[in-house]
C-alpha positions in Angstrom: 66.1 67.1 -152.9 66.3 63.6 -152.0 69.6 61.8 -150.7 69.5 59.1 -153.8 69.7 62.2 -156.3 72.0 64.4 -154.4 74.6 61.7 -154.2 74.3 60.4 -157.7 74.2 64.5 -159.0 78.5 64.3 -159.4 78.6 62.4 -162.2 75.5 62.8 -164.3 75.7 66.2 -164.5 78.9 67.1 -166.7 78.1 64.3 -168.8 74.9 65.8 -169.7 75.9 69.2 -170.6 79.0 68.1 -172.4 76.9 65.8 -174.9 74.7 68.1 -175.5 77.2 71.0 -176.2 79.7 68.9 -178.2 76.2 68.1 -180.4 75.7 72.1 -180.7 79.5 72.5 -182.2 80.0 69.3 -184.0 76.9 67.7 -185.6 73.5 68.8 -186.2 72.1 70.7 -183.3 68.7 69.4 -183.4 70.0 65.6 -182.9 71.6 65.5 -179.7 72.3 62.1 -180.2 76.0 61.5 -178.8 76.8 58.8 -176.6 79.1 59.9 -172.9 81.8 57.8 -174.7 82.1 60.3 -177.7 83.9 62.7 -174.6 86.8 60.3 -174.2 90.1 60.7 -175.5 93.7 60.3 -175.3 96.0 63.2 -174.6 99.1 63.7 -176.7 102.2 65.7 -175.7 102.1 69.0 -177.9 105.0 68.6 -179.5 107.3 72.1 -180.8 105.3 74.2 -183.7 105.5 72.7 -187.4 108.2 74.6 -189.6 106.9 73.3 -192.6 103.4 73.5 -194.2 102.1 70.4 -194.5 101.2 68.9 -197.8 97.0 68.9 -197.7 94.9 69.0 -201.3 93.2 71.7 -202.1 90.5 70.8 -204.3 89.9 73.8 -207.3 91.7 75.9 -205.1 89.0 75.8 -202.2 89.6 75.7 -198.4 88.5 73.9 -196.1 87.1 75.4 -193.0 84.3 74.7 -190.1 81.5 76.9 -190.5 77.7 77.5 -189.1 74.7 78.8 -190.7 71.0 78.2 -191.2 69.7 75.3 -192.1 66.6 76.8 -195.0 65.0 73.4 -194.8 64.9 73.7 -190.6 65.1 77.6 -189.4 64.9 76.7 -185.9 68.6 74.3 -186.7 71.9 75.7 -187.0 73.6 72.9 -188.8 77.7 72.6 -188.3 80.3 71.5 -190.5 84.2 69.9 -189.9 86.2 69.8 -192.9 83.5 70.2 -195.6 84.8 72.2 -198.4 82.4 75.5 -198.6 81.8 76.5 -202.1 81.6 80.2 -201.1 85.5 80.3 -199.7 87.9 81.8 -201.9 90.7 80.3 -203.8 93.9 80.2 -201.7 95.5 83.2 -202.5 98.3 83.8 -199.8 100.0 80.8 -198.9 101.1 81.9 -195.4 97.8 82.8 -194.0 97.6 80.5 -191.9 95.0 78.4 -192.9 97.5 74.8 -193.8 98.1 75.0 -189.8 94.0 75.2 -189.7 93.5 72.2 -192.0 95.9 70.1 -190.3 94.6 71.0 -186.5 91.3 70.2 -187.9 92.7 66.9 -189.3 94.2 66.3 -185.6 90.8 67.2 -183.6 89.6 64.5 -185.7 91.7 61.7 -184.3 91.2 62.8 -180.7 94.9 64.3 -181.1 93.7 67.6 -178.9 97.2 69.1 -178.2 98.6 68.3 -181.4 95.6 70.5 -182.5 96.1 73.2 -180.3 99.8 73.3 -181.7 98.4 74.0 -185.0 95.7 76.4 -184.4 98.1 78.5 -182.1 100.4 79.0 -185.3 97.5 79.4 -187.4 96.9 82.6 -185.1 100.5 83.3 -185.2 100.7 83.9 -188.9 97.5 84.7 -189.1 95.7 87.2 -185.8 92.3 87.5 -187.7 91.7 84.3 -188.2 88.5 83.7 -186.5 87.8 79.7 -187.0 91.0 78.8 -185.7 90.2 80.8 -182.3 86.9 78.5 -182.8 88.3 75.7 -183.0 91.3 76.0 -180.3 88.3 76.7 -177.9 87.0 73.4 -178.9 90.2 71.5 -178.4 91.0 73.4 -175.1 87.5 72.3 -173.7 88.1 68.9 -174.6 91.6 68.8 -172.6 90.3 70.8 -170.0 91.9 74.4 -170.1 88.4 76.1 -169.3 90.7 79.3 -168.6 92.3 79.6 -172.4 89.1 78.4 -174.0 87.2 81.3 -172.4 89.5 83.8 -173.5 89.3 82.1 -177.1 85.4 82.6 -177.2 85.8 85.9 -175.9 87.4 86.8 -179.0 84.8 85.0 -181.0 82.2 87.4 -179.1 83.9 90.4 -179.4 84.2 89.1 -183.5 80.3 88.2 -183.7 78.6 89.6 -180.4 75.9 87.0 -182.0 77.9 83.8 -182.0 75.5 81.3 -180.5 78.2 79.0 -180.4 80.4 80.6 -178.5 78.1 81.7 -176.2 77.3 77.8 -175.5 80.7 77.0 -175.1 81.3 79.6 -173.2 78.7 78.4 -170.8 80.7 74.7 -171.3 84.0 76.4 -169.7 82.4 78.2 -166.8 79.8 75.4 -165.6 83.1 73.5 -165.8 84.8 76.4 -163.8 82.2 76.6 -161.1 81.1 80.2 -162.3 77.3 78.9 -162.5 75.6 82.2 -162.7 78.1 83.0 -165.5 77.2 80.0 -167.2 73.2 80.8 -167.3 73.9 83.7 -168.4 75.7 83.0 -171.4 73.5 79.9 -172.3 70.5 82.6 -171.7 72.3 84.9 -174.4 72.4 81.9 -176.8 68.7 81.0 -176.3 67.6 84.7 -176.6 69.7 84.4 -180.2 67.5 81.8 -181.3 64.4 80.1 -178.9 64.1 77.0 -180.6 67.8 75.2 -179.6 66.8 72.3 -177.9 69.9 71.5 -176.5 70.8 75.1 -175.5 67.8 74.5 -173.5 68.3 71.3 -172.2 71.8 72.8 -171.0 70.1 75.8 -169.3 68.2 73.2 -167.4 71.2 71.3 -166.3 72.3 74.7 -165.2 69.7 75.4 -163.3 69.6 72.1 -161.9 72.8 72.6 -160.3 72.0 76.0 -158.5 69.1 74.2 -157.1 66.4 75.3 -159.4 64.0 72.8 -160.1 61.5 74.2 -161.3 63.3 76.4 -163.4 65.0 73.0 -164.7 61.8 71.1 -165.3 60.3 74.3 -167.7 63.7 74.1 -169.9 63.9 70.6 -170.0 60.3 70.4 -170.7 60.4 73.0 -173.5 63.7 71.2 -175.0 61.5 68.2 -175.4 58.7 70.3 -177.1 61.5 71.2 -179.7 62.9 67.8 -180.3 60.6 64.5 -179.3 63.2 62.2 -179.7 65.9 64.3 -177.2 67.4 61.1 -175.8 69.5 62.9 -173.0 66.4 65.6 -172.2 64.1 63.1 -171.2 66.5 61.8 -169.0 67.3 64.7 -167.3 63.9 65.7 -167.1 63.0 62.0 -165.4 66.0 63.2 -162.6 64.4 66.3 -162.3 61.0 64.7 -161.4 62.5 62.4 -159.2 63.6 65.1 -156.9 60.6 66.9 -157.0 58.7 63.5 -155.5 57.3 62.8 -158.9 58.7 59.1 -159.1 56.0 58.1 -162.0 56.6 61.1 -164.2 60.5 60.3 -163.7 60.0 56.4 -164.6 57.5 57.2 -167.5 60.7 59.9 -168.9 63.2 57.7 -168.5 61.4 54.7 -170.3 61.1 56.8 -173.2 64.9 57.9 -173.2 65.3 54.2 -173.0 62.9 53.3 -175.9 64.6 55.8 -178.5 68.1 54.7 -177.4 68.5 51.2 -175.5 71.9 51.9 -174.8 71.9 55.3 -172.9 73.1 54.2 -169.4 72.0 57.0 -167.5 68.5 56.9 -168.3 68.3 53.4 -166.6 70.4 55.0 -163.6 67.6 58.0 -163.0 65.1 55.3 -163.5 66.8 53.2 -160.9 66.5 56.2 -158.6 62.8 56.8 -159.1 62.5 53.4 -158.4 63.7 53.5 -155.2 61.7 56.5 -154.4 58.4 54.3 -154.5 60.3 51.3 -152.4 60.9 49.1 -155.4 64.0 47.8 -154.9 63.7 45.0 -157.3 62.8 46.9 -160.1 65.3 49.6 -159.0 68.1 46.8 -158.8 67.4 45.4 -162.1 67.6 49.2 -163.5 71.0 49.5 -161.6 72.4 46.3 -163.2 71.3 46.9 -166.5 73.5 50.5 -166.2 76.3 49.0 -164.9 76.6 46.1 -168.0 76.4 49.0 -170.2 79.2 51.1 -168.4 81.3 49.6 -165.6 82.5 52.7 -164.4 78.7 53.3 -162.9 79.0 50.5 -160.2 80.9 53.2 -157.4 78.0 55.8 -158.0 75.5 52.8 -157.9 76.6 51.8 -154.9 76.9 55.0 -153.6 73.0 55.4 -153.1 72.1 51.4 -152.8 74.5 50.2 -150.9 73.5 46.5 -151.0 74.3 46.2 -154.8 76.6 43.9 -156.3 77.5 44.2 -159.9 
C-alpha cells in the first residue's frame, strides 16, 4: 500500500462505513445517498427520566413505531421507516406500555437530541422489557454518541429476538469496526449479506472492512459487486477508486472517482481519492487542483491534505 493512501486511511474510513450504515437504518437502503455532515450532532446532557407521559396524538388510536420490511416493488430493498404510522399496529390499549417514552425518544433522535433519546427509550424498556423497537432504537442513539459497548449489548437482544435481523447485524458490525474488533465486524456484516445478497451498502461496508485488515482484493470484489447492485452508489465508487489506488491502478481510481463526482459534485472525498491517484502518476497539478477543490467543500480536510502533500496551501 502506498504512503499517500496509508496516511490519508484515518479519516476516510469511519466516514464511509457510518454513511452507509446510517443509510441501511434510516432511509432507503438502496440510496446510500447521505452526505459525512448527516453524522454531526450536538450532545445534550441526559437529563433525570420523565415522570409524566408526554402529551403526543394518536391518530385513530394507532402508534407510531420504526419498522423494516420488504419493499414488493424492490425485493432486493429493505425500506425503513421513523415515525410513520403503520396501519397494521394495534390501537393503544395499555397506556403504560411504554410506547409514549418510544414516541418521544423518536421525536428527540429527530432533532439530533441523542441523550435525551436514550433517556426515553431506557424508560420505555423500564415499563416495558419486551419492547423490541426501543432496544432498536437506543442502539441507534448509543452509536451516534459513541457508546459502541451499550449499543452492542442492545443489538444483542435484537438478535437473540430475531436471529435474522439484518439490521442489527449491520450495526452491530458499526459498533465493533468502531471498537477495533475487525474480525468481529466481518463477520457480522457477512451474516447480514448472507440474509439477503443484494444490500449494496452491506457490501460496500464489508469492503471497507476488509480494506482495513489489509484485504484488497477482497475489498475491490465487494465494492465492485456493491456497484453492480446500485450504479449510482455515490460513496462505493469512491471507495472503490481508493482501493485501486493502492493496488497501483491510478486510472481505474481517477475514472471511479469522476463518476462519484459526476452523480454527486459535492462529495469531498471522492475528489480527495482522486487527488491521491493523481499523485500516483506524478500529476501534481491536477492532484493539487483535486485537493483544493476538497478542501472548499470541507475545511476540516486541509490537515489530512497536507498530511500526504505537504507543499499544499489551502
Amino acid at each position: 500500500m502506498s504512503n499517500t493512501v496509508r496516511q490519508m486511511k484515518s479519516r476516510s474510513k469511519k466516514t464511509s462505513i457510518l454513511v452507509a450504515i446510517l443509510c441501511l437504518t434510516f432511509s432507503n437502503i438502496v440510496s446510500a445517498d447521505l452526505s459525512p455532515s448527516a453524522l454531526a450532532f450536538t450532545p445534550w446532557p441526559i437529563g433525570p427520566a420523565p415522570s409524566l407521559r408526554p402529551r403526543l396524538s394518536w391518530a385513530d388510536g394507532q402508534l407510531w413505531r420504526s419498522a423494516y420490511k420488504p419493499n414488493p416493488d424492490k425485493k432486493s430493498a429493505y425500506e425503513i421507516w421513523n415515525g410513520k404510522p403503520q396501519d397494521d399496529m394495534p390501537p393503544l390499549a395499555n397506556p403504560d406500555s411504554g410506547q409514549p417514552y418510544l414516541m418521544r425518544g423518536q421525536q428527540k433522535m429527530e432533532s439530533q437530541n441523542f441523550y435525551g433519546a436514550i433517556a426515553d427509550f431506557t424508560k420505555a424498556i423500564e415499563v416495558n422489557p419486551n419492547l423490541v423497537w426501543a432496544y432498536r432504537l437506543r442502539a441507534q442513539a448509543l452509536l451516534q454518541v459513541g457508546d459502541y459497548p451499550g449499543a452492542i449489548e442492545d443489538l444483542n437482544m435484537l438478535i437473540t429476538f430475531n436471529p435474522d435481523d439484518i439490521v442489527a447485524y449491520s450495526n452491530r458490525s458499526v459498533a465493533k469496526i468502531e471498537s477495533g474488533d475487525l474480525p468481529g465486524a466481518l463477520a457480522d456484516i457477512t451474516q447480514a449479506i448472507n440474509r439477503d445478497p443484494t444490500l449494496a451498502p452491506a457490501l460496500n461496508n464489508r469492503g471497507q472492512i476488509k480494506w482495513q485488515m489489509r484485504d484488497l482484493r477482497g475489498a475491490l470484489a465487494d465494492t465492485t459487486e456493491a456497484i453492480r447492485l446500485n450504479p449510482n452508489f455515490v460513496q462505493a465508487y469512491a471507495n472503490r477508486g481508493e482501493i485501486k489506488t493502492a493496488l497501483g491502478d491510478f486510472q481505474g481510481a481517477i475514472d471511479d472517482c469522476s463518476r462519484a463526482l459526476a452523480l454527486d459534485a459535492t462529495y469531498a472525498q471522492a475528489h480527495i481519492y482522486r487527488g491521491q491517484a493523481y499523485l500516483g502518476l506524478k500529476n501534481k497539478d491536477a492532484a493539487r487542483a483535486d485537493f483544493e477543490k476538497a478542501v472548499a467543500l470541507d475545511q476540516d480536510l486541509a490537515e489530512n491534505v497536507r498530511g500526504v502533500f505537504p507543499e499544499f496551501r489551502p
